[in-house]
C-alpha positions in Angstrom: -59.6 18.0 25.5 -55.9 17.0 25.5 -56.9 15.3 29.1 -59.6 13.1 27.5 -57.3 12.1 24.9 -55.1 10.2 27.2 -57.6 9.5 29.7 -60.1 7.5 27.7 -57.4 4.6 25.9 -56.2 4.6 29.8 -59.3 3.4 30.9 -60.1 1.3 27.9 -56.3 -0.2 28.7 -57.4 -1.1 32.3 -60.6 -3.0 31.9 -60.7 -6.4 32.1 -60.3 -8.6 29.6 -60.0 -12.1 31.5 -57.2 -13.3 34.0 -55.1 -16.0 33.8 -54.3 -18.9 36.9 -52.6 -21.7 37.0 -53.8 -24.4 39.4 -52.0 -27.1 41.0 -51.5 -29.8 43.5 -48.0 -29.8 44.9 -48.1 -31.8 48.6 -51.6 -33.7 48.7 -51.3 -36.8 50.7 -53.4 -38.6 48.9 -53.7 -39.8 44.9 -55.9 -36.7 42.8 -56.9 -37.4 39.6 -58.9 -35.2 37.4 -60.2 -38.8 35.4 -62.6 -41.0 37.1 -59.8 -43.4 38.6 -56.6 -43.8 40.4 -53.6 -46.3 39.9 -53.6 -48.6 42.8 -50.1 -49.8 44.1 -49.9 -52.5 41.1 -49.8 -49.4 38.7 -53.1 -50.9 37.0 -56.6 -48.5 37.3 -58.6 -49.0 40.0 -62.0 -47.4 38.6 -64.1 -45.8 41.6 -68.2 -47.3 42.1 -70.7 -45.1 43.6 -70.7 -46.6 46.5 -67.5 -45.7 47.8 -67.7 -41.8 47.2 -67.6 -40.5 50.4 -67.7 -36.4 49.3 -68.5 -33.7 47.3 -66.8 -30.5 47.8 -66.5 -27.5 45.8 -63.7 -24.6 45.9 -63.8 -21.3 44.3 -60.9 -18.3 44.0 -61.0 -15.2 42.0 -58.3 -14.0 39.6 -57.5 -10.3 38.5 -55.4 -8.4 36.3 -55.2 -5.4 34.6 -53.6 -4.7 30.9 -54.9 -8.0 29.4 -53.5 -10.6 31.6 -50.3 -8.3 31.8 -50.5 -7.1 35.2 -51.7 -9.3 38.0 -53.4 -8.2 40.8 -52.7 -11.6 43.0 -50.9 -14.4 42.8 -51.3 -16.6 39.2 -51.0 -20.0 40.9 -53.5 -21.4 42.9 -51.8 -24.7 44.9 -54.6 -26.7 46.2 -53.1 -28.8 48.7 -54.3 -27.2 51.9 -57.4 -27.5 51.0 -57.8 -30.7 49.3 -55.6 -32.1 52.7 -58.5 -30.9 54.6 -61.1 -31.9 52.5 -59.7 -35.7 52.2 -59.1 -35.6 56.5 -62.9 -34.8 57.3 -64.7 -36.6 54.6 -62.0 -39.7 56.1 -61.5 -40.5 52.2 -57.9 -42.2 50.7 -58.2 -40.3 46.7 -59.4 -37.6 45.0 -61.2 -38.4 41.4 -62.8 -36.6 38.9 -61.3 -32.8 39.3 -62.4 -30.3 37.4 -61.6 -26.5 36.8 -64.4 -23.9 35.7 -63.1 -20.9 34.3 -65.3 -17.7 34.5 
């Protein structure tokens, strides 16, 4: 009895109750913008049309911890660069726009 006593707030303390991440962009090559423009070299907004979108892509990574966020079980920063470098190089594209991140 003295066992379940400490086993069963252990387990409740390991379940998951969310993870936390913290994404990023540290060497892209190109502008990335999570809006639906990018400054040009004038600093002014250059707004993207339809018909120059050249790609859709989508990336997905998984984050764990244990303890409520306390313990990670993986690295809390995601750095998109690689990715988005060979995203922008196959779709031949010069920006990224309209960037967003789904939590789940």
């Amino acid at each position: 009895m003295k066992k379940l006593i400490w086993i069963i707030p252990f387990l409740f303390l390991c379940g998951c109750a969310g993870a936390r991440c913290r994404v990023c962009v540290h060497t892209v090559d190109t502008p990335v913008s999570c809006s639906g423009c990018v400054m040009d070299s004038a600093g002014r907004p250059h707004q993207v049309r339809p018909n120059e979108i050249v790609s859709h892509f989508k990336m997905a990574k998984t984050s764990t911890s244990m303890l409520w966020t306390l313990v990670p079980l993986g690295g809390r920063e995601w750095d998109l660069s690689p990715e988005l470098n060979s995203k922008i190089l196959a779709a031949s594209g010069n920006a990224v726009v309209n960037v967003t991140v789904h939590a789940t």
